[in-house]
ZATOR-256386 format. One line per 5 residues: their letters; for each residue y, z, x of N, C-alpha, C. Coordinates in nm, 2 decimals, decimal comma. Atoms other than C-alpha are relative to their C-alpha. Layout:
BEGIN
a = Y:Z:X:Y:Z:X:Y:Z:X; ...
//
This chain:
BEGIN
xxxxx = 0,14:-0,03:-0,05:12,76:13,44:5,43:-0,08:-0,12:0,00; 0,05:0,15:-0,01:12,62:13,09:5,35:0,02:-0,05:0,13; -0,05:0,07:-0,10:12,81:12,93:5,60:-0,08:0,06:0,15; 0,07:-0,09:-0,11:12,67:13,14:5,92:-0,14:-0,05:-0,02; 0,08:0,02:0,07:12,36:13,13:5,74:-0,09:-0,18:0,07
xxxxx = -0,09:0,15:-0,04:12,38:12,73:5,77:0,01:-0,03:0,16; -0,01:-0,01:-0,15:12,48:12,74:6,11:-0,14:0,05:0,09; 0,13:-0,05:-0,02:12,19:12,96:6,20:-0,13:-0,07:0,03; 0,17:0,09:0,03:11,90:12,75:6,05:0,07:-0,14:0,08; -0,04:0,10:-0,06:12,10:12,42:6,22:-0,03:0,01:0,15
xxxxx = 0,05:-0,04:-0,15:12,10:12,59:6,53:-0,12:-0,01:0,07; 0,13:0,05:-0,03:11,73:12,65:6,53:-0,06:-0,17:0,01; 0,07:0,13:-0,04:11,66:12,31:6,43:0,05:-0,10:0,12; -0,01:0,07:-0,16:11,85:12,17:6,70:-0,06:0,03:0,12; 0,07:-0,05:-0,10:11,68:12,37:6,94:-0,16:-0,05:0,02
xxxxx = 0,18:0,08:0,01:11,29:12,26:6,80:0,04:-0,13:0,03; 0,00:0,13:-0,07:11,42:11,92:6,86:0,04:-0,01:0,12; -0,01:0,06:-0,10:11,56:11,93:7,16:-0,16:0,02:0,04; 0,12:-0,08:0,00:11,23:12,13:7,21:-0,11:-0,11:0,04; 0,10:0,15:0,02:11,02:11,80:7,08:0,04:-0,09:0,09
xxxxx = -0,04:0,09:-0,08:11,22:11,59:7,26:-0,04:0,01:0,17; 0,00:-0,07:-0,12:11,15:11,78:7,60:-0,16:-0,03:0,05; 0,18:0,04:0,04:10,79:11,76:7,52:-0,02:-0,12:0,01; 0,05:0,12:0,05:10,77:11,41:7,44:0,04:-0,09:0,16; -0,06:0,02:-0,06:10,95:11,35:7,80:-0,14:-0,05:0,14
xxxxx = 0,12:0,05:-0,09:10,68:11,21:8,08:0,06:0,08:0,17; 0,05:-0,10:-0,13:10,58:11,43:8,39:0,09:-0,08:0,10; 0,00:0,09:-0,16:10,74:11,31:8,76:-0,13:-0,03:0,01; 0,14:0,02:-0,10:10,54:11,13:8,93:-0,04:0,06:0,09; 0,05:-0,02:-0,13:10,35:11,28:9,21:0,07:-0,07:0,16
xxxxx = 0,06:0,07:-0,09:10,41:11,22:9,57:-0,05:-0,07:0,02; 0,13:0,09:-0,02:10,22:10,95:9,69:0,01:0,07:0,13; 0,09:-0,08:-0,10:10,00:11,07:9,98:0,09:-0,07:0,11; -0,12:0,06:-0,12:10,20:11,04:10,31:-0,14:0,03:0,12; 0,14:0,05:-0,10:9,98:10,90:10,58:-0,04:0,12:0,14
xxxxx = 0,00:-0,12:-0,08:9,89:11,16:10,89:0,09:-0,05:0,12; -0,08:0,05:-0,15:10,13:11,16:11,19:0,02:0,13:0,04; -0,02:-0,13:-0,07:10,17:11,36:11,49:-0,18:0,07:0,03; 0,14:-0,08:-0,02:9,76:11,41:11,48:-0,03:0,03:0,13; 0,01:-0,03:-0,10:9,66:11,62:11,77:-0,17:-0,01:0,03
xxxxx = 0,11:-0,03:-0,03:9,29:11,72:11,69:-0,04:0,01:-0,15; 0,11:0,00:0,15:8,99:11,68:11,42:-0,11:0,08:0,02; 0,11:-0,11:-0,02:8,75:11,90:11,34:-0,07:-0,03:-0,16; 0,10:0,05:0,12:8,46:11,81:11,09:-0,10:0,18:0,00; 0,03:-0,15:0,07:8,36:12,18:10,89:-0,09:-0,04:-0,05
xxxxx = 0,12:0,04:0,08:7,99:12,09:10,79:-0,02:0,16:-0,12; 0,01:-0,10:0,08:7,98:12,46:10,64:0,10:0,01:-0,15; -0,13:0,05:0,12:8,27:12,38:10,40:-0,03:-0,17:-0,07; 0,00:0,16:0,07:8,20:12,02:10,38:0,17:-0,10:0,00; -0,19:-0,01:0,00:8,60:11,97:10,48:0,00:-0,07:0,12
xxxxx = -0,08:0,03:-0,15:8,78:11,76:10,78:0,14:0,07:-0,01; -0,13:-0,07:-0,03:9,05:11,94:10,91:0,09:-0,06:0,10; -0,05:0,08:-0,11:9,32:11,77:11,12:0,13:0,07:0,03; -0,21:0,00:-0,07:9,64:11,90:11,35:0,02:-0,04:0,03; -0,10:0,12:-0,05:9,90:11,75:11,33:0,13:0,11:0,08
xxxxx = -0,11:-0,04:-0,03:10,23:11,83:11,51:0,10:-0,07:-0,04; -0,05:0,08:0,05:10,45:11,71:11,30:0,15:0,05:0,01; -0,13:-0,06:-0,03:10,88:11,71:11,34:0,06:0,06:-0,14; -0,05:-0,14:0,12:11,03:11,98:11,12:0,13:0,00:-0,02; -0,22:0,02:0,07:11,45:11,81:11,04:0,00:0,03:0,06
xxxxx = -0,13:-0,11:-0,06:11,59:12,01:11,29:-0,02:-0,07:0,14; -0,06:0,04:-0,11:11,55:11,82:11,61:-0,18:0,03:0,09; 0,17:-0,08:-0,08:11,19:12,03:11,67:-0,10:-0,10:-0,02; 0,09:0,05:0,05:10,85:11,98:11,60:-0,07:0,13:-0,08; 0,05:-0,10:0,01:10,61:12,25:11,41:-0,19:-0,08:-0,03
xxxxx = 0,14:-0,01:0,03:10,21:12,28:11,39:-0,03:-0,04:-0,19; 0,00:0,02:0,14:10,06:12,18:11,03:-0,16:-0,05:0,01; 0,13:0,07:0,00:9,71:12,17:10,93:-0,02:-0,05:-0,12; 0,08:0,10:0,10:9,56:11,91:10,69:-0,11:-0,03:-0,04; 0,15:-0,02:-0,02:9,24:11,95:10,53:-0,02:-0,12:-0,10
xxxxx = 0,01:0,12:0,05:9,06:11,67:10,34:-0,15:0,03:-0,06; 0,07:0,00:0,13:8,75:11,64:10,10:-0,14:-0,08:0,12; 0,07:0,08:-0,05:8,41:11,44:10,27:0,08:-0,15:-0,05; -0,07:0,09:0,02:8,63:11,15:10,08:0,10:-0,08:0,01; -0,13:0,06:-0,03:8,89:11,15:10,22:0,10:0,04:-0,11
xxxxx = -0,10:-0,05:0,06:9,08:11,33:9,94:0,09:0,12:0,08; -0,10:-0,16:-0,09:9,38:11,59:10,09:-0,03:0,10:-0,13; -0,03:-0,17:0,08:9,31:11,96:9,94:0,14:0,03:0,04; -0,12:-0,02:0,01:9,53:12,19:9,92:0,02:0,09:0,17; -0,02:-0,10:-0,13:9,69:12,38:10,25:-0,09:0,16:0,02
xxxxx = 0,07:-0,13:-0,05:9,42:12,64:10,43:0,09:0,10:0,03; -0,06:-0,12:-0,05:9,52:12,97:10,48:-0,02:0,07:0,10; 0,05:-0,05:-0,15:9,34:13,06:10,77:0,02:-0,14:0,13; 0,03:0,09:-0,09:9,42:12,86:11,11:-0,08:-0,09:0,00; 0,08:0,08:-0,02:9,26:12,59:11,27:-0,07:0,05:0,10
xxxxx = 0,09:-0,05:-0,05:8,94:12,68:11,39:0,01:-0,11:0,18; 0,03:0,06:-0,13:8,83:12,59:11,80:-0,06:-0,09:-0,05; 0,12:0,09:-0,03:8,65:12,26:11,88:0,05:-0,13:-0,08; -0,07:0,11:0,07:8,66:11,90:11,74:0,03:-0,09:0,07; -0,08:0,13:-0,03:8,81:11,58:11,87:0,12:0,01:0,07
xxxxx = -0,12:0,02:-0,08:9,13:11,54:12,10:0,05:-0,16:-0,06; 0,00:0,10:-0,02:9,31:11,24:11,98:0,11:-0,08:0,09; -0,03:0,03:-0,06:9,45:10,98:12,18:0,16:-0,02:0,01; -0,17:-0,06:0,01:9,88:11,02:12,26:0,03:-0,11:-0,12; -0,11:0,06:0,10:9,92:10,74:11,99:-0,07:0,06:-0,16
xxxxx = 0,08:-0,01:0,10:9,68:10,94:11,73:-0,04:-0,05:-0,05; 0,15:0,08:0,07:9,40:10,72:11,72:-0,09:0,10:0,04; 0,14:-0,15:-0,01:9,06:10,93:11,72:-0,14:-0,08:-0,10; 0,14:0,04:0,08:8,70:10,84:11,60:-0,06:0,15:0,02; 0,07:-0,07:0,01:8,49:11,13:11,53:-0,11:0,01:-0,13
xxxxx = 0,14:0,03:0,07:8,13:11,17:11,41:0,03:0,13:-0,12; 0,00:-0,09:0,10:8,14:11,36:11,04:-0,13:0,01:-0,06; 0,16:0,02:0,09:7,84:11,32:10,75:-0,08:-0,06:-0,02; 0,08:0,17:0,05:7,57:11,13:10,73:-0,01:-0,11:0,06; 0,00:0,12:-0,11:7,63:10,96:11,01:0,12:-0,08:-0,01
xxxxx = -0,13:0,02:-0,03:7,97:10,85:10,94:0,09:0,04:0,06; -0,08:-0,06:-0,18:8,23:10,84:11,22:0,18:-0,04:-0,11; -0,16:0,01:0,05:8,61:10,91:11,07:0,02:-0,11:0,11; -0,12:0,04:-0,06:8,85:10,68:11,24:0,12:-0,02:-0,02; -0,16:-0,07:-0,01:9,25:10,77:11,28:0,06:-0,09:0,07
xxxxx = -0,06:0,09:-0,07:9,47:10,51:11,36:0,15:0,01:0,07; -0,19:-0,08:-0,05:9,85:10,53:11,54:0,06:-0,04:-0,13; -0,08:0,01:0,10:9,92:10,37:11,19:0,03:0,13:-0,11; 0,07:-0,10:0,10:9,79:10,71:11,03:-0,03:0,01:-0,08; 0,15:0,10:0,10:9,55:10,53:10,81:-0,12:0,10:0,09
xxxxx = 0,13:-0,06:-0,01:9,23:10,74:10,76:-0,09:-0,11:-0,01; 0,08:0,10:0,02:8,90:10,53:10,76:-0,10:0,09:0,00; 0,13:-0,01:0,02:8,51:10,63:10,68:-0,06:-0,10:0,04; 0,02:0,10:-0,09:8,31:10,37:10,93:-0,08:0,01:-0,11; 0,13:0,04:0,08:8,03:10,22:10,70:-0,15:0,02:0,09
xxxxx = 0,11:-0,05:-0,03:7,70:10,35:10,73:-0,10:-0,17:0,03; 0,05:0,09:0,02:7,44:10,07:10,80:-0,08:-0,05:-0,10; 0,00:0,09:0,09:7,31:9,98:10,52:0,10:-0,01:-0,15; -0,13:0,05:0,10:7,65:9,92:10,35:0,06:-0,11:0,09; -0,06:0,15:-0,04:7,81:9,58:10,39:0,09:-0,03:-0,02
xxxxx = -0,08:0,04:0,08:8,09:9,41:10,41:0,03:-0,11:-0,10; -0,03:0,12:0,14:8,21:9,19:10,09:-0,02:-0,13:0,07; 0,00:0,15:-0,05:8,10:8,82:10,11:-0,03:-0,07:-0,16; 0,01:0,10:0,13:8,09:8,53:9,86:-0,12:-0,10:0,02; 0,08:0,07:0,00:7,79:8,41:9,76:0,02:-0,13:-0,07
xxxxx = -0,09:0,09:0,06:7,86:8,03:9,61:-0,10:-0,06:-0,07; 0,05:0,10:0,11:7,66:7,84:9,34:-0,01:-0,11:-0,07; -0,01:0,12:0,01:7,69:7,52:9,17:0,09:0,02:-0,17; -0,10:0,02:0,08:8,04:7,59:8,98:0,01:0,15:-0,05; 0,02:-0,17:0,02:7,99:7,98:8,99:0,02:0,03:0,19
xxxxx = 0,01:-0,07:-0,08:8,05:8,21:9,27:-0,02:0,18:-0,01; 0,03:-0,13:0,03:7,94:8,58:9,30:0,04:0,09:0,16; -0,12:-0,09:-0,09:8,15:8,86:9,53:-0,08:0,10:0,02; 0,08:-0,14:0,03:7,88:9,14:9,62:0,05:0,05:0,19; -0,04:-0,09:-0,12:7,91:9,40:9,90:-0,09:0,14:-0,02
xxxxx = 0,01:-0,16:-0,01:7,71:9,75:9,96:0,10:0,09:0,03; -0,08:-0,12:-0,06:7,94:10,02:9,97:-0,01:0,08:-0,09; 0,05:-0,10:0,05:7,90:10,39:9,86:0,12:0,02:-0,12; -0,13:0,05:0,08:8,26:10,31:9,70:0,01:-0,05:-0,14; 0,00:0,03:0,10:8,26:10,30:9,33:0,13:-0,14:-0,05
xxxxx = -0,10:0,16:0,04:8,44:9,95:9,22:0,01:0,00:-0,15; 0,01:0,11:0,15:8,54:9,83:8,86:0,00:-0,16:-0,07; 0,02:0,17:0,06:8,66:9,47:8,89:0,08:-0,05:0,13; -0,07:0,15:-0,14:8,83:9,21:9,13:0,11:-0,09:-0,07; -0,12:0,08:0,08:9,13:8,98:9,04:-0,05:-0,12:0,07
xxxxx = -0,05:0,13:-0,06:9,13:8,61:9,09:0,04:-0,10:-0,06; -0,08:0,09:0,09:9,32:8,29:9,04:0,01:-0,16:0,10; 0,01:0,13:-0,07:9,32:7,95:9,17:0,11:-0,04:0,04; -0,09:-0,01:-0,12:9,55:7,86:9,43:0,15:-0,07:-0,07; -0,14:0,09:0,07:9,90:7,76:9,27:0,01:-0,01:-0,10
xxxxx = -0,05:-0,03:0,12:9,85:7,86:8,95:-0,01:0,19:-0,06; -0,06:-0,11:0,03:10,01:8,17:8,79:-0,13:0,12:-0,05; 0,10:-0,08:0,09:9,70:8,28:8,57:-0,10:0,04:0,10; 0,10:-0,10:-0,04:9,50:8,58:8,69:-0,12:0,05:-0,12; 0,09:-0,05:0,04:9,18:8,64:8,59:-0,11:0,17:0,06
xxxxx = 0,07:-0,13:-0,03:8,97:8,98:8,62:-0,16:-0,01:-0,04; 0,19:0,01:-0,01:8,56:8,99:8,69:-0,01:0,12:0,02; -0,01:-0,11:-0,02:8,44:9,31:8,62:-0,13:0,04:0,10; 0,09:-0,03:-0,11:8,21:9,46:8,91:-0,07:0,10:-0,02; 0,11:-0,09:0,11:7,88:9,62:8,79:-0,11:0,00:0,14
xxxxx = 0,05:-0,03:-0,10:7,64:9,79:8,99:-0,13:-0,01:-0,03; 0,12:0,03:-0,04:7,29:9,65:9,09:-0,14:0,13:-0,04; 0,05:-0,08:0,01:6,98:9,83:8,91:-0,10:0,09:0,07; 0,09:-0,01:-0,07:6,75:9,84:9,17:0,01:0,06:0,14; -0,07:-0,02:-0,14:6,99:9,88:9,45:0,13:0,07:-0,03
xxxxx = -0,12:-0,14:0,00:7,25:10,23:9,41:0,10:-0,07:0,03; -0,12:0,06:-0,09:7,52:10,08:9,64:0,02:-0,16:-0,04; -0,05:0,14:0,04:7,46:9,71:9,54:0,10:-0,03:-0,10; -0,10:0,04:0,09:7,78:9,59:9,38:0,05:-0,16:0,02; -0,03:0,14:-0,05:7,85:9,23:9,27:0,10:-0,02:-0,16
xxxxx = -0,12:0,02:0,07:8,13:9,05:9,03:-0,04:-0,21:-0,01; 0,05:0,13:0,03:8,05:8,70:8,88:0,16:-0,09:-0,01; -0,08:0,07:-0,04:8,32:8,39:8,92:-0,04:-0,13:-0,06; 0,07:0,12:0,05:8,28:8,12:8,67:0,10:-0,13:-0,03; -0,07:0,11:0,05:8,40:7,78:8,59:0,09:-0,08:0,15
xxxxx = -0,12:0,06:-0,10:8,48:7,66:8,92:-0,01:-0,13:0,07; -0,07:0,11:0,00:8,55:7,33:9,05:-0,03:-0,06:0,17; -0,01:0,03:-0,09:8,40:7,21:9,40:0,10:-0,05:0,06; -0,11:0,05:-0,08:8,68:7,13:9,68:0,16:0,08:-0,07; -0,11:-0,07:0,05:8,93:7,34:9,48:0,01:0,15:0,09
xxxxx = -0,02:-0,15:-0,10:9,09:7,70:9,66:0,04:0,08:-0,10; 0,01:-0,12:0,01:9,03:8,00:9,52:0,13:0,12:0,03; -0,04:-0,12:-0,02:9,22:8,34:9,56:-0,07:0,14:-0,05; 0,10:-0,12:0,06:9,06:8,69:9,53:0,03:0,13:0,07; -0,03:-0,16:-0,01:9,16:9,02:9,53:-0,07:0,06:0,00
xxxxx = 0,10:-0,11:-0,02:8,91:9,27:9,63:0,09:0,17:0,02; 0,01:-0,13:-0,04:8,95:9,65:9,58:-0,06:0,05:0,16; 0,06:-0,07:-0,08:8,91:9,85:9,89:-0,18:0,07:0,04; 0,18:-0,01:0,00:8,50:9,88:9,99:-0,05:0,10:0,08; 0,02:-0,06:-0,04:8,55:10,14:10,24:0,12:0,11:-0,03
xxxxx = -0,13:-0,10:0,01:8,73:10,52:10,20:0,08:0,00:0,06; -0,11:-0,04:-0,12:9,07:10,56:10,34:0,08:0,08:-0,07; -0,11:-0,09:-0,01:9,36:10,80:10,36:0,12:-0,08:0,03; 0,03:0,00:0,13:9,60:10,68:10,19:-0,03:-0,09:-0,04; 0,04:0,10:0,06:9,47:10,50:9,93:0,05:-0,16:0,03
xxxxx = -0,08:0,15:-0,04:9,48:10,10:9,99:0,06:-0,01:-0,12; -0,12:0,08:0,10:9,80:9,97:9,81:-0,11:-0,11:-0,09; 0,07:0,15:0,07:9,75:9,63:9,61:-0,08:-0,07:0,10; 0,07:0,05:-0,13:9,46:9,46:9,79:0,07:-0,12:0,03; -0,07:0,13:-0,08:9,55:9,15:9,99:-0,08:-0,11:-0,08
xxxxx = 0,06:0,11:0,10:9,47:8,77:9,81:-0,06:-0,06:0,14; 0,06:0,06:-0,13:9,20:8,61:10,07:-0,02:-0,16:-0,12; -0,01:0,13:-0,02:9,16:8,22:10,06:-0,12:-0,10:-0,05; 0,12:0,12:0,00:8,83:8,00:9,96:0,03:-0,09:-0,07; 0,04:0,16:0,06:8,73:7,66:9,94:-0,16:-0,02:-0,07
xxxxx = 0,09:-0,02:0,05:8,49:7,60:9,69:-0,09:-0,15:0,04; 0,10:0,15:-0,03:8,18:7,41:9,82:-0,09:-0,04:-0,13; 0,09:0,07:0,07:7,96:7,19:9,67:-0,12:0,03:0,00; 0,18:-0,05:-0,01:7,61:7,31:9,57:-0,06:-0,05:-0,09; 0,14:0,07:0,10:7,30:7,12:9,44:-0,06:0,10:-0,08
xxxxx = 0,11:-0,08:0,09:7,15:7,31:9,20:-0,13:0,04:0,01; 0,11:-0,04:-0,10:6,86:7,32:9,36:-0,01:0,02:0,11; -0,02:-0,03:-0,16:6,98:7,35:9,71:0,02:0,16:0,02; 0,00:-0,11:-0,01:7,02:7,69:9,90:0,15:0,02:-0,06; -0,12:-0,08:-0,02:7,33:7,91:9,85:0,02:0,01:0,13
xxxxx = -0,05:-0,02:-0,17:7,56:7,91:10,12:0,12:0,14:-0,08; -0,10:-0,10:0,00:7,78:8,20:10,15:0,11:0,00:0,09; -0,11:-0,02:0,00:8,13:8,32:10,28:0,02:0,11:0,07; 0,03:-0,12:0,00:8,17:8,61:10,49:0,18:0,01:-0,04; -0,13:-0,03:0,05:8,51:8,83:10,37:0,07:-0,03:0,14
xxx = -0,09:0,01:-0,13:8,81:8,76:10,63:0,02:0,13:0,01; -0,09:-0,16:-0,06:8,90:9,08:10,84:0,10:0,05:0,00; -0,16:-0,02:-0,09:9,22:9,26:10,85:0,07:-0,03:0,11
//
């Protein structure tokens, strides 16, 4: 009777551990966001607060099928509507590019890469480097919450991180300080994305400066950001 017994209670405990162990085990990853293709037509839902977009997207088998995609004012994807896609909206063009006017006066634009974009409102800016005398500072308006910026000087390994703090006076104003630097020396700098897109920008791209020489009493010259 022992023996069973024994067996029994071992059993259980093997079971709570695998149990714990199962538990202790880390989630899949998610998906990452798959970009829009096949977009036919946009439709901006001010009653909802929602962009809606069809796509005609191919379905494995040789076909294609209908598919609607709805999205957040942010550019975040909800989850799949249950009701059709309402009349009206935008036609985009055979390679699914499209611009259309949404909130606030921002105009989506939809590229054949199917990259989402939010056009910047005017008084949002793009990123430029302001330059100092052995300092430089990285500011930009955008409605785009930032934390910090990476940079490192050109050919050497060590990355540094400036954390990006937002201006008291000015909501949108965001700037990131750059110390210890070295006239005639080049720079590298990683900027976070400053406008919303669909999907999220990857690792940002390392842009290029030469650091000028500034009098201490002279003006600030500045830098505008290089474009994609």
């Amino acid at each position: 009777m022992l023996r069973p017994m024994r067996a029994i209670i071992s059993g259980i405990a093997g079971a709570a551990a695998l149990a714990a162990l199962a538990a202790q085990e880390p989630a899949p990853d998610p998906e990452p966001p798959q970009p829009v293709s096949g977009l036919v037509r946009a439709l901006w839902r001010p009653e909802r607060a929602e962009l809606w977009l069809l796509c005609r997207e191919e379905d494995g088998r040789g076909g294609s099928a209908e598919r609607v995609r709805v999205f957040d004012p942010w550019l975040n994807e909800r989850a799949v509507p249950a009701e059709p896609m309402p009349e009206g909206g935008q036609l985009a063009a055979e390679d699914g590019a499209l611009e259309l006017p949404v909130w606030a006066g921002h105009r989506l634009r939809a590229g054949a890469d199917g990259r989402l974009t939010l056009s910047r409102r005017p008084w949002e800016t793009a990123p430029r480097v302001v330059w100092g005398p052995g300092w430089a500072a990285v500011e930009m308006r955008s409605t785009v919450p930032l934390k910090s910026l990476s940079w490192r000087r050109a050919g050497d390994a060590q990355i540094f991180v400036a954390p990006i703090a937002g201006e008291t006076l000015d909501g949108i104003l965001q700037r990131a300080h750059l110390r210890g630097l070295d006239a005639g020396e080049t720079i590298e700098i990683a900027l976070p994305a400053t406008s919303w897109t669909f999907p999220p920008s990857a690792a940002p791209r390392w842009r290029s400066f030469v650091v000028p020489g500034v009098d201490p009493a002279g003006p600030r010259p500045t830098s505008e950001w290089p474009s994609d």
